[in-house]
N, CA, C and O of each residue as an XYZ file, in Angstrom:
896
protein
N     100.864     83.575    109.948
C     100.792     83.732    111.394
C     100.023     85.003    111.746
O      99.827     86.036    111.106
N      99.672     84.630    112.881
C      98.496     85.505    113.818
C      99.110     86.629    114.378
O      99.881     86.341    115.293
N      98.991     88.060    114.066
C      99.716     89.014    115.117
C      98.711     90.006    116.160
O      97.613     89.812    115.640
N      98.573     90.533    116.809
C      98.075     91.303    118.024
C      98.743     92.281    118.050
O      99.877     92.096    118.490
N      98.401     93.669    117.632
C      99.405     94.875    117.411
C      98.260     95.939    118.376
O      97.306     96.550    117.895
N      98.716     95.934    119.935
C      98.285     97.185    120.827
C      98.876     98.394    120.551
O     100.022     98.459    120.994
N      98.478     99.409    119.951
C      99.369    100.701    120.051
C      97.732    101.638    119.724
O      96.679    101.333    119.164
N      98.361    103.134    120.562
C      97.473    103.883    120.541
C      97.730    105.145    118.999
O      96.947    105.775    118.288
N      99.025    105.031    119.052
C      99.259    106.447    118.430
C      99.088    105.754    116.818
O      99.738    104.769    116.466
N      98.328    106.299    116.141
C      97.454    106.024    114.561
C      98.763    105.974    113.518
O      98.987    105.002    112.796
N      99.109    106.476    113.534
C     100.268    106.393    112.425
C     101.224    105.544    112.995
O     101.477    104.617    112.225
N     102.090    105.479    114.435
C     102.954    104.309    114.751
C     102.459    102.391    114.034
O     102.940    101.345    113.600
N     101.029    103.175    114.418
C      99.568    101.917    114.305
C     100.044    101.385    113.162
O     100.620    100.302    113.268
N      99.931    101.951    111.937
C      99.547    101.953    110.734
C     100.437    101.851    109.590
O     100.225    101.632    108.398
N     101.833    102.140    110.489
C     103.121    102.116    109.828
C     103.868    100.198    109.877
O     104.338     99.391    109.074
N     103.556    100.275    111.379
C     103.495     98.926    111.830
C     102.667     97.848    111.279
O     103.120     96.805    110.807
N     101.434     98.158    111.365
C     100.403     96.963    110.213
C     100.337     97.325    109.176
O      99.327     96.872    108.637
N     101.023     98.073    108.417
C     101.093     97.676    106.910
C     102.623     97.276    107.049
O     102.856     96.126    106.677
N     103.317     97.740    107.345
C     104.549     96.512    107.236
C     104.630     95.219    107.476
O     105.115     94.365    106.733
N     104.083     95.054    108.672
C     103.928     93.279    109.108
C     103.102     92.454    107.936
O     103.549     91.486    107.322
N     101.299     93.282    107.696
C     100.556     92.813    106.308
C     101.910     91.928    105.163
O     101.990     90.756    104.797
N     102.855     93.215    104.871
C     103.780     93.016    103.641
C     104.671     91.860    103.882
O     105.450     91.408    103.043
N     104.508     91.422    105.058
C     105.588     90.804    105.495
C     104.777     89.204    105.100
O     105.333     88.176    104.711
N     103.609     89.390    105.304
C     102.664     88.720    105.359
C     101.906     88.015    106.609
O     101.367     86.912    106.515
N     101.931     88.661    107.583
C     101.630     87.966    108.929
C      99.440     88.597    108.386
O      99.072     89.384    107.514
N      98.778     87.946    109.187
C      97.689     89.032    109.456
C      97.888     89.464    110.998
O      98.441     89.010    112.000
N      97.339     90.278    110.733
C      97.039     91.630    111.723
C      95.831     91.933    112.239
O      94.835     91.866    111.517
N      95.746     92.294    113.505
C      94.717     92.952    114.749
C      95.331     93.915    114.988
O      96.540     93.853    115.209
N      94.621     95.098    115.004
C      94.801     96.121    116.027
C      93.711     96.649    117.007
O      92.485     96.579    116.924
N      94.302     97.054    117.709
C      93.489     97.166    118.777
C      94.187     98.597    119.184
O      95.372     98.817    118.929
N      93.217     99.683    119.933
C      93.954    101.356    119.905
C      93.866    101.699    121.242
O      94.091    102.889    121.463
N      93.548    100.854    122.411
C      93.794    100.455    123.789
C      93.785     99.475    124.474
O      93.503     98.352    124.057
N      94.230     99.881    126.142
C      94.689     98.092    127.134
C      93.272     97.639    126.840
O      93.215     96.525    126.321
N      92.169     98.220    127.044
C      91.041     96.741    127.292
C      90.724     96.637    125.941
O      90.236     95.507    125.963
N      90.663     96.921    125.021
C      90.124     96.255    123.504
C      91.462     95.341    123.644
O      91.177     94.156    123.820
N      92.801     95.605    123.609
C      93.318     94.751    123.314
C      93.523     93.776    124.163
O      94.301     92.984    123.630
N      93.183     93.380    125.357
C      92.651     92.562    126.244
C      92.100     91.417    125.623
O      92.525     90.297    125.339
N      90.375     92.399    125.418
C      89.650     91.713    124.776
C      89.987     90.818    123.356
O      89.687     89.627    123.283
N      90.652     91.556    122.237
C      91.006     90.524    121.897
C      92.099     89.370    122.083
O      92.163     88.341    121.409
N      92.999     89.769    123.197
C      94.556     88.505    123.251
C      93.256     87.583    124.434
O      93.576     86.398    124.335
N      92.486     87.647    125.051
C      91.858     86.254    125.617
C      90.765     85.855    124.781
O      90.220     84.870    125.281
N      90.221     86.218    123.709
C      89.060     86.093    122.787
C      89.426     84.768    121.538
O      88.872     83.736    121.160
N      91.420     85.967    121.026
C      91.512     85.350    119.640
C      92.749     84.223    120.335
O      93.277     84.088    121.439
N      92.832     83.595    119.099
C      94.059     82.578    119.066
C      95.770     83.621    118.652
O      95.642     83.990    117.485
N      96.746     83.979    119.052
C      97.389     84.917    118.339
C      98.958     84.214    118.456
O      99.186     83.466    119.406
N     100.124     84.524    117.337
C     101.169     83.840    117.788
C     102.254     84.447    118.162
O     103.387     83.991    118.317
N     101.667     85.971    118.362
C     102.558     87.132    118.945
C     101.958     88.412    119.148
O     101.461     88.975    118.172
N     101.928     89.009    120.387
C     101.273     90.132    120.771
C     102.604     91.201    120.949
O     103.588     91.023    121.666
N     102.390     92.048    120.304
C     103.367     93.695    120.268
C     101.956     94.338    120.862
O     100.785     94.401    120.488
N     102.767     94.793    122.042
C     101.774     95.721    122.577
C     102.870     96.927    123.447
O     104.002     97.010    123.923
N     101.527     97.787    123.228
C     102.677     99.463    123.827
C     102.625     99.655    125.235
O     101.666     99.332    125.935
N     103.757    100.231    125.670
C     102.965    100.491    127.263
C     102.730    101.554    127.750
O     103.017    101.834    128.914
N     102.141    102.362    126.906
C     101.273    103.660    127.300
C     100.291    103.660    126.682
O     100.185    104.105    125.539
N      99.308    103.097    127.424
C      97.819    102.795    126.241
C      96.917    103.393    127.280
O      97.050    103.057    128.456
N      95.963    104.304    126.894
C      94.560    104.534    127.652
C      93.896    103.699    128.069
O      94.132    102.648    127.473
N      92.938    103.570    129.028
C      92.174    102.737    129.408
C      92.868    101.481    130.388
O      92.395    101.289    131.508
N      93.843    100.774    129.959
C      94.694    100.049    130.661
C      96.077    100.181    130.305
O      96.200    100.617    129.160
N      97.237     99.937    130.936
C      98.394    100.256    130.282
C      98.836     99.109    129.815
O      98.313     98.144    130.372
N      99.475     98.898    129.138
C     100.492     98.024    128.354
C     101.103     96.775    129.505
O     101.113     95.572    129.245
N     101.581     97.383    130.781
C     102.033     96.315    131.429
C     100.809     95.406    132.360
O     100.905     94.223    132.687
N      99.905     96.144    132.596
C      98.758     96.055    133.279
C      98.262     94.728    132.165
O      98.007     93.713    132.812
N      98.114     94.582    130.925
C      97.988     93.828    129.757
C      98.679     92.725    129.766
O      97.998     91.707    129.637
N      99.748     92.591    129.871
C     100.137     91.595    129.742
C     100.484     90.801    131.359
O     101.131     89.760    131.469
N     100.091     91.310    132.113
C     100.166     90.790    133.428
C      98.399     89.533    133.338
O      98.193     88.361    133.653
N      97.771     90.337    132.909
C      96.731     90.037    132.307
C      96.865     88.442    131.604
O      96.537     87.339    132.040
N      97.357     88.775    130.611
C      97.389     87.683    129.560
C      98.305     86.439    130.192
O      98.109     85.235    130.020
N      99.412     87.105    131.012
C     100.031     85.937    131.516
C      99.222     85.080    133.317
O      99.558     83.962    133.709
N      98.317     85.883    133.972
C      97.723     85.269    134.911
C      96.445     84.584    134.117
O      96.032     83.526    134.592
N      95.838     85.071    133.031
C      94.692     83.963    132.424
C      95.460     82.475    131.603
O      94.908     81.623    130.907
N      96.927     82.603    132.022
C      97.939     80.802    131.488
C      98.205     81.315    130.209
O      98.818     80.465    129.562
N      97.933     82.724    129.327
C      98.049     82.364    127.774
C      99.628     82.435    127.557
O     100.207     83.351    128.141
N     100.430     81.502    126.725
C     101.427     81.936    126.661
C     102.109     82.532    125.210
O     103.166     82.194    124.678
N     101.264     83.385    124.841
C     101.551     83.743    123.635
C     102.925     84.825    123.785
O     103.058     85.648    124.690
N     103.909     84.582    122.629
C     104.854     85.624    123.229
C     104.947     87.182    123.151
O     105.250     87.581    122.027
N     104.771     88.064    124.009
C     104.885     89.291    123.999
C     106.227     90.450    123.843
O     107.127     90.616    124.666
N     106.107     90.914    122.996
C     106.526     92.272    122.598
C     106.251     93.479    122.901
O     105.301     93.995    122.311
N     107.083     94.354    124.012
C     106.571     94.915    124.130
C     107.629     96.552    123.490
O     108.855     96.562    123.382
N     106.918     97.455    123.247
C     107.024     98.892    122.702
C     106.504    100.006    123.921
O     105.492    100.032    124.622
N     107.969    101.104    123.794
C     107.734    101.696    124.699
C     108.856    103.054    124.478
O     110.076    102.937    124.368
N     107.900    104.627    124.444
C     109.070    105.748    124.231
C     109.975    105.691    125.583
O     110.885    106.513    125.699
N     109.811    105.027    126.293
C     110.740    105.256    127.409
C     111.736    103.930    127.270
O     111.574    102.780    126.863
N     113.211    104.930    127.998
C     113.913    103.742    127.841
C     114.719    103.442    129.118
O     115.799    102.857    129.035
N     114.239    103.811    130.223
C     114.623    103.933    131.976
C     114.344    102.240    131.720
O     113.483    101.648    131.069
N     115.558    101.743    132.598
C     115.459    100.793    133.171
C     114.677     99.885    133.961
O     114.810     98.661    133.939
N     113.524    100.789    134.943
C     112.890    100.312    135.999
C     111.590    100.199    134.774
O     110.494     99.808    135.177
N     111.702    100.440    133.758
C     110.225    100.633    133.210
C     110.274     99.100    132.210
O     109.418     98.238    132.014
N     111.449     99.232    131.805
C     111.502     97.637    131.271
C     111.607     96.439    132.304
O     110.915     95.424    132.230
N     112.386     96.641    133.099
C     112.534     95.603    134.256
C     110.669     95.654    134.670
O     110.220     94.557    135.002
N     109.965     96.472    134.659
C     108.319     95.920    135.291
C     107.905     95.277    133.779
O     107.091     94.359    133.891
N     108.245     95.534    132.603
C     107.220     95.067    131.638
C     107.713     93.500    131.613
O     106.921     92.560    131.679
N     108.934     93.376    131.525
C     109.591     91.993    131.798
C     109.053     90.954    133.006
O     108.957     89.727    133.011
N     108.792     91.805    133.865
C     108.243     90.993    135.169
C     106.969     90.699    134.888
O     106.461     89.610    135.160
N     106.287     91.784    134.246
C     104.788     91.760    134.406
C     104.278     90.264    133.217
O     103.210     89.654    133.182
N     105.514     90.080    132.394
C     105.372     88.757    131.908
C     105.922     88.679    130.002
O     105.844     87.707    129.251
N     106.339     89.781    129.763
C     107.170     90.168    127.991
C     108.117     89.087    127.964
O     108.637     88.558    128.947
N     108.272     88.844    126.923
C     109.267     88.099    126.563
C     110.805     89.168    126.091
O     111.993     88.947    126.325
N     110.086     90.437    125.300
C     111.623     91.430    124.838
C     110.832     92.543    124.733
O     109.607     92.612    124.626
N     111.809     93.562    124.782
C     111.202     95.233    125.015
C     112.141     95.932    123.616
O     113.359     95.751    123.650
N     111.682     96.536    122.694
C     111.965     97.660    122.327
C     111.763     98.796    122.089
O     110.674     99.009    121.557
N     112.574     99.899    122.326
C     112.121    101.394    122.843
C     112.317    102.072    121.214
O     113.206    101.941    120.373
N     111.369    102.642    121.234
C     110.825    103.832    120.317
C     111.907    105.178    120.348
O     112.174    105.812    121.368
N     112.372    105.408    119.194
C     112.199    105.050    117.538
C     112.907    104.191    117.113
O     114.130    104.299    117.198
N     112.209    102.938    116.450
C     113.120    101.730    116.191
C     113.181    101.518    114.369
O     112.308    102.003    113.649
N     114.042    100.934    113.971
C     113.722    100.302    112.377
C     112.810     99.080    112.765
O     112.689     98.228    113.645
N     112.021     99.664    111.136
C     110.926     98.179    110.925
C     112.071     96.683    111.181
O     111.899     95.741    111.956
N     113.099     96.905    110.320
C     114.043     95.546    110.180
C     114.364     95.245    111.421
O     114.758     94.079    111.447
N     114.390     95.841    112.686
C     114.694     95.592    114.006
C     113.837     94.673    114.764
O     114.054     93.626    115.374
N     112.794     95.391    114.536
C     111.125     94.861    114.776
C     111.021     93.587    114.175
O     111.104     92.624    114.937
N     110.849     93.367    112.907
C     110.984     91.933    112.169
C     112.171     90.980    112.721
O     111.802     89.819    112.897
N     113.261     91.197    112.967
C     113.900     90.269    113.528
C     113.635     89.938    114.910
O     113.795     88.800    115.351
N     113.169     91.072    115.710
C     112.776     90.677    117.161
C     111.600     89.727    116.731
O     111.580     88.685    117.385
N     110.834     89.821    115.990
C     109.244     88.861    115.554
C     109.860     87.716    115.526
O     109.711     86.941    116.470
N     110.812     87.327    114.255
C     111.511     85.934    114.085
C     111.531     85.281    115.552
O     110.893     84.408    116.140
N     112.601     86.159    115.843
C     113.329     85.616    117.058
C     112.298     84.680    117.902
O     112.318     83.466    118.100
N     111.042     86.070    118.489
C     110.479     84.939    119.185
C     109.280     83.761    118.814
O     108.770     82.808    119.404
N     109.180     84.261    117.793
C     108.487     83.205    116.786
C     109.451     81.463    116.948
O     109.226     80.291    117.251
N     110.345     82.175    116.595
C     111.232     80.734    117.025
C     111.222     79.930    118.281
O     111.446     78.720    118.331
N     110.956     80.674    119.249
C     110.863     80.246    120.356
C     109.718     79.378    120.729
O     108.605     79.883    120.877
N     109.951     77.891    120.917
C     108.947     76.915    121.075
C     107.595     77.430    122.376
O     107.885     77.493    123.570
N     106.525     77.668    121.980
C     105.710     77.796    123.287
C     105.654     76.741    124.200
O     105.604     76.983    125.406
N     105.656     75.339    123.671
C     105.897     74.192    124.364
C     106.644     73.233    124.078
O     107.062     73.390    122.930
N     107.087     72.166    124.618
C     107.979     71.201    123.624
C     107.476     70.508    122.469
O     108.311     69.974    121.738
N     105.967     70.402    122.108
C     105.603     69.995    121.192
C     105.467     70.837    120.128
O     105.206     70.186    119.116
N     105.551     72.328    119.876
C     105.211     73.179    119.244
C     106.336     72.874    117.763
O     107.544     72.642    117.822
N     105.730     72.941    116.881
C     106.490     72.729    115.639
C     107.059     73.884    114.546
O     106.510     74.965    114.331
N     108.293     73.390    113.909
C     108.702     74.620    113.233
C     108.181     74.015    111.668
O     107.725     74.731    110.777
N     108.352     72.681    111.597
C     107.469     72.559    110.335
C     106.372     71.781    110.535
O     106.292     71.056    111.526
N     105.099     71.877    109.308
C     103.817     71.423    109.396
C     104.020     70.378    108.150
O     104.537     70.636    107.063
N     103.529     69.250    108.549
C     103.262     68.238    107.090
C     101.827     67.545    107.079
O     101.015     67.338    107.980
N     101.826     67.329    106.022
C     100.438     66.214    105.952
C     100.416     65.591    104.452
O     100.575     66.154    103.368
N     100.111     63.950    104.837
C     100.381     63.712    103.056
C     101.940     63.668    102.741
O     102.891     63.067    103.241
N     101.803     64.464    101.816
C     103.315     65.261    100.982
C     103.649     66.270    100.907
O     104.507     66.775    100.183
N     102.780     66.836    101.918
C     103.224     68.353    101.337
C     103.930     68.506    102.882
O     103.601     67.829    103.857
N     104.978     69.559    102.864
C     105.665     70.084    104.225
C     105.642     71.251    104.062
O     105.375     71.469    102.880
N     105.770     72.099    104.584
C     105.833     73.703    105.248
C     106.716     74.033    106.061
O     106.735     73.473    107.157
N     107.556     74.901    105.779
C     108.496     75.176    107.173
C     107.914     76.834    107.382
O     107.566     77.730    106.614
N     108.026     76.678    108.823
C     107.505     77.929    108.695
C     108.339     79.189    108.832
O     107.965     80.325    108.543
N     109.796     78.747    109.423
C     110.797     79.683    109.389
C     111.594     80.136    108.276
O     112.377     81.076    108.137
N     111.109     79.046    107.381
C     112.096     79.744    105.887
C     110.812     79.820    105.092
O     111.045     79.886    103.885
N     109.571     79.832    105.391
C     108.614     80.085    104.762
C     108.394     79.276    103.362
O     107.335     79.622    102.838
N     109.056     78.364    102.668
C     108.914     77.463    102.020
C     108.112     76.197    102.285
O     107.967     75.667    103.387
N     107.491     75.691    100.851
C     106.536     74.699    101.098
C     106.961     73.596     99.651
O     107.134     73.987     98.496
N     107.035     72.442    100.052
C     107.367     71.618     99.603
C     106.700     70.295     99.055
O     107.005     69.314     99.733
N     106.086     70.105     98.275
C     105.157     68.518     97.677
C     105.825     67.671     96.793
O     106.208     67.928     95.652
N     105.953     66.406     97.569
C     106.603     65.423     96.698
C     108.034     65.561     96.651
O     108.669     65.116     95.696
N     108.756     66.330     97.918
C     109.934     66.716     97.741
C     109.972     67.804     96.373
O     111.110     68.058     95.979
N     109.086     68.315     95.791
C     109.525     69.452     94.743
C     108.956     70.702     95.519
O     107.906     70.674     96.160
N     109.618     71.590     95.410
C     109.402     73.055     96.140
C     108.299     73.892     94.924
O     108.456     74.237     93.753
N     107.434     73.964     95.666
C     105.986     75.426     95.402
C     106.256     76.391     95.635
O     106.858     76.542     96.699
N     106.000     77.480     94.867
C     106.020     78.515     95.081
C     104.654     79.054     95.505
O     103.746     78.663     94.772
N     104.156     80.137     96.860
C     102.776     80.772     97.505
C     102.854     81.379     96.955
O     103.629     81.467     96.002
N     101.985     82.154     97.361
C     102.088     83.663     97.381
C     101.560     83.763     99.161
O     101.429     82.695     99.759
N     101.302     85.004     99.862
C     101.412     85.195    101.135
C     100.532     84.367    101.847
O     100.681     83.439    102.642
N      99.160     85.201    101.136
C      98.148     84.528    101.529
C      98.209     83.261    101.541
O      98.295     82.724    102.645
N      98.176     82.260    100.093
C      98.223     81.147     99.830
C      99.021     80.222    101.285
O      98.613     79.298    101.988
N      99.990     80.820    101.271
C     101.061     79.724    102.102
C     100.529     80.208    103.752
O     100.777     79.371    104.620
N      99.847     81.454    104.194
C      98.705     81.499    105.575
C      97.847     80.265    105.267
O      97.844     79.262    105.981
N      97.207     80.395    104.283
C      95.997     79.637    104.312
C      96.432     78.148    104.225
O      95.498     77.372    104.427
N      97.348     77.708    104.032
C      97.894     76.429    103.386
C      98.745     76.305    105.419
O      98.462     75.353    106.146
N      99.282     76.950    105.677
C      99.293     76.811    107.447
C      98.536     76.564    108.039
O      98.646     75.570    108.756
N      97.428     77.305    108.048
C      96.323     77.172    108.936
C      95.676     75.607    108.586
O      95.625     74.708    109.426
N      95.195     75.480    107.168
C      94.531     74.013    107.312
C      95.685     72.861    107.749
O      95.289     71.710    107.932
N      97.248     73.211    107.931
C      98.029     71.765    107.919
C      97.762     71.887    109.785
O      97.753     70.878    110.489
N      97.588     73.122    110.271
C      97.710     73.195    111.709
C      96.090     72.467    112.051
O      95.859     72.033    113.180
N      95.370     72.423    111.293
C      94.098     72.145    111.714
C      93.640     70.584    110.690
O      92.481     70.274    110.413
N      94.972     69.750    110.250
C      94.647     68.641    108.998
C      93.908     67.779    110.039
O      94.286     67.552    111.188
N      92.677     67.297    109.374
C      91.930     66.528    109.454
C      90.449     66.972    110.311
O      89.740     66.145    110.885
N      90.214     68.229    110.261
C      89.290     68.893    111.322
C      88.719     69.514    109.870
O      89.279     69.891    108.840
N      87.454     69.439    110.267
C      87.004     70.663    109.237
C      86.918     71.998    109.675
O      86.487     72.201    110.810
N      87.309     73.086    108.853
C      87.170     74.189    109.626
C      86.260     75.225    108.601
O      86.277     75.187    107.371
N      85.736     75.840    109.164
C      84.333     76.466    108.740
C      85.244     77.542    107.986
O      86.434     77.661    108.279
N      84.518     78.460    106.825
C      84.948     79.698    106.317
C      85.105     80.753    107.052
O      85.909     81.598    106.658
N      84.385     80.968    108.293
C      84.312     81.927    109.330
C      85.760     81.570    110.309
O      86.088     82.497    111.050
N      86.600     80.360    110.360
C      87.665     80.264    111.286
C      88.814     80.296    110.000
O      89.911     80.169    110.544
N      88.935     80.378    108.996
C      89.930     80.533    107.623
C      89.657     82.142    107.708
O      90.671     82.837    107.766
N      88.301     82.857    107.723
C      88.574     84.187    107.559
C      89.089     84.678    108.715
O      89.969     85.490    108.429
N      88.962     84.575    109.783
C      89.643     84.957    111.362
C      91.000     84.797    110.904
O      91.830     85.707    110.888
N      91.175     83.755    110.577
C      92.945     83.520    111.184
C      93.995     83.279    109.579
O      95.124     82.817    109.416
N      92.958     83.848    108.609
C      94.260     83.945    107.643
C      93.843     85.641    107.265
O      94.555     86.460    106.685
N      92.929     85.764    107.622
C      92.354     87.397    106.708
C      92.924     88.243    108.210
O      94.011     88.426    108.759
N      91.396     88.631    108.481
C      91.544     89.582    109.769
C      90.202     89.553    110.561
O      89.267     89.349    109.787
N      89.891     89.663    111.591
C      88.408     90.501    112.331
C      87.515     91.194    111.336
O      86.295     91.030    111.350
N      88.192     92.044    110.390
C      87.024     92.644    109.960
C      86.491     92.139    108.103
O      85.799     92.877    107.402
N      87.107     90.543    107.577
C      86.994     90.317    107.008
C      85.890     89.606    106.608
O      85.267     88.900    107.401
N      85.536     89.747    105.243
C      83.607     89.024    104.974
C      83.769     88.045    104.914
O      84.356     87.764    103.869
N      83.404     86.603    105.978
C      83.499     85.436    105.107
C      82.236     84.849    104.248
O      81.761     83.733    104.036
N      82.009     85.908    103.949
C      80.829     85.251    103.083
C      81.133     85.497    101.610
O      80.562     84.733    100.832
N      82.026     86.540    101.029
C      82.580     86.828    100.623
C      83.145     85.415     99.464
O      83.356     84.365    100.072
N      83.420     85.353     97.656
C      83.701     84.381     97.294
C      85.541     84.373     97.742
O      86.091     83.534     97.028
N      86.445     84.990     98.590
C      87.772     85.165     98.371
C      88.163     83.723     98.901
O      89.163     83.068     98.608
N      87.507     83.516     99.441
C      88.460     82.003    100.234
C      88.490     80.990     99.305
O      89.369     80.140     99.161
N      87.234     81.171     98.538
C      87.192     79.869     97.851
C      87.661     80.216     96.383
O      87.449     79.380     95.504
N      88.285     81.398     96.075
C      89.370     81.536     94.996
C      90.487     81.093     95.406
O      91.190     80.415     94.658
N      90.907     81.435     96.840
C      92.007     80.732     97.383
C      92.834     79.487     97.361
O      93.973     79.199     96.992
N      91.407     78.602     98.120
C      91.414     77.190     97.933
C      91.692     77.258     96.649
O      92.917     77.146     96.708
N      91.476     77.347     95.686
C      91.497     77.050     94.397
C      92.567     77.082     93.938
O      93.131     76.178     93.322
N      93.002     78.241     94.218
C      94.616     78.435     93.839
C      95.600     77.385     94.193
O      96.488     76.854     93.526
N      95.135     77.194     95.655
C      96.084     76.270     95.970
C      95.764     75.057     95.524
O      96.703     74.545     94.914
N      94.725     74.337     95.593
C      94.583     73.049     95.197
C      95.860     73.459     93.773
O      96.987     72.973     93.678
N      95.303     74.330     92.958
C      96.170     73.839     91.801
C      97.611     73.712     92.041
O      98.273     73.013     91.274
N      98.222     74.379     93.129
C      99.423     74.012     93.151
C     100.067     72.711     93.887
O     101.003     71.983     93.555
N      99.229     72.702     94.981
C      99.422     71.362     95.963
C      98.697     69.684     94.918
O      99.187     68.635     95.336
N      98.036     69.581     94.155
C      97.023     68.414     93.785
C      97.554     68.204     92.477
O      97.098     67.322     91.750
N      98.701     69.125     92.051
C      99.002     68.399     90.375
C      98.912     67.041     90.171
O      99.214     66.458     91.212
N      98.606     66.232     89.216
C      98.627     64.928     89.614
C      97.837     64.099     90.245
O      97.888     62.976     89.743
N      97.113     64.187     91.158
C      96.391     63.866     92.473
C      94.909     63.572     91.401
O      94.499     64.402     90.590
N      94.195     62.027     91.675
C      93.139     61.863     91.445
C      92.165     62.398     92.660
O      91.031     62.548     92.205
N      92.228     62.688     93.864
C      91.643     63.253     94.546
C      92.110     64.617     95.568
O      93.046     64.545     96.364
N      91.500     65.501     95.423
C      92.592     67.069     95.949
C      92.512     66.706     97.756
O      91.603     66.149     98.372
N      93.843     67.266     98.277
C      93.931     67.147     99.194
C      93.362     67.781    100.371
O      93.598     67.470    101.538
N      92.517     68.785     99.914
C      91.351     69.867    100.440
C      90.435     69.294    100.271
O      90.132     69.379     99.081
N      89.616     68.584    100.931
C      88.471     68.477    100.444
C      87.394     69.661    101.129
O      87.538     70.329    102.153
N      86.137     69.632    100.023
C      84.729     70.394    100.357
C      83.919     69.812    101.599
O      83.535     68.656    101.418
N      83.602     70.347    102.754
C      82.562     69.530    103.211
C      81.512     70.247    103.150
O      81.543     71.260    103.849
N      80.234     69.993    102.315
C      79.473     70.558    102.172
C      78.707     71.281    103.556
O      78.717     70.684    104.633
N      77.908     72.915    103.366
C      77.820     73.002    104.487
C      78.495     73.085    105.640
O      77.914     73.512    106.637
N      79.377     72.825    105.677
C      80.382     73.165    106.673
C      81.937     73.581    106.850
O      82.505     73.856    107.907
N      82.660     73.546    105.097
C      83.664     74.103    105.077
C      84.666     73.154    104.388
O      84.373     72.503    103.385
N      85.885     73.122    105.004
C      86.863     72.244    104.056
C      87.553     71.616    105.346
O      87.338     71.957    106.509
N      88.409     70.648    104.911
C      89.415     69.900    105.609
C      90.541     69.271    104.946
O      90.522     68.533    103.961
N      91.753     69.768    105.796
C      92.988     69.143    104.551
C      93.190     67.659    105.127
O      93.264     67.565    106.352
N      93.272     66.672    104.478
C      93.271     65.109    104.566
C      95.196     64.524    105.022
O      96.161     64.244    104.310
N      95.035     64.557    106.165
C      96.369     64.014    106.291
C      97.460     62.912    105.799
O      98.687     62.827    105.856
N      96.239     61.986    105.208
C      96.871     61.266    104.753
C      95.745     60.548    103.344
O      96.174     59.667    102.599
């Protein structure tokens, strides 16, 4: 999963995206309101933590933002203040939950779950299938043939993203966006060590892998 991490102060920054990384989400940061603007109406994201003391635009100003352009991605918001009237505007201005600074990482991660869980629409799914293989994405397990696989982080991002996108081809440039990061090479051979990896774990058996190559234009996982 996709995260959106607004914060100005470099080390809060940095403490925060390498924990989430470990957690295995990828990560954006952005080090004010209009970059991070720019990217929550640009990228696809499945949770924005954003601060509300940011230069340039503030934090609530942001997500007032994100919620009058229809996006309904769910917001998190972070904030050293802990006055009442200051959460009651970030809430209005359109957050889903507020927590005030200095918090535990483990606090933070369960607030993520939480609204991760929370359906954006009624169709929104907690597991992904195609074929045989299933994915849940809340216990993070992945399953073929009814026998349980073991990922690794990446692997089981990248193995999300194509079940969210089965039967579309999607170019190396939309696998590096949304399993790597913004500033990742897709030209780079890493994706297609990836794929690889996984085929071997998802295709044991299989006279034809469930990834296929489309030449020139990328891969597509075969739904059925």
């Amino acid at each position: 999963m996709r995260i959106l991490l607004v914060e100005d102060e470099k080390k809060m920054s940095s403490f925060i995206e390498r924990g989430l990384k470990e957690e295995g989400f990828v990560v954006d940061t952005a080090f004010d309101g209009e970059a991070g603007w720019d990217y929550a109406h640009t990228n696809d994201y499945d949770l924005v933590i954003l601060d509300l003391m940011l230069p340039k635009m503030n934090g609530i100003a942001v997500c007032a933002k994100i919620r009058e352009k229809g996006l309904r991605v769910p917001v998190l918001m972070l904030t050293a203040r802990d006055a009442v009237e200051d959460k009651v505007k970030g809430l209005d201005a359109g957050a889903d939950d507020y927590l005030t600074k200095p918090f535990a990482f483990d606090e933070l991660l369960a607030r993520i779950r939480a609204l991760l869980r929370r359906p954006r629409t009624l169709e929104q799914e907690v597991v992904l299938s195609a074929a045989d293989v299933k994915l849940d994405l809340l216990t993070r397990r992945v399953w073929v043939a009814e026998r349980e696989v073991s990922l690794s982080q990446k692997e089981f991002a990248l193995l999300e993203f194509l079940l969210r996108k089965k039967d579309e081809v999607v170019s190396r440039a939309q696998i590096a966006e949304h399993v790597w990061d913004l500033h990742f090479d897709p030209m780079s051979n890493t994706i297609d060590v990836f794929i690889n990896f996984l085929r071997k774990k998802i295709d044991a058996g299989r006279d034809k892998s469930l990834i296929e190559t489309v030449r020139g234009a990328g891969y597509r996982f075969l739904a059925a």
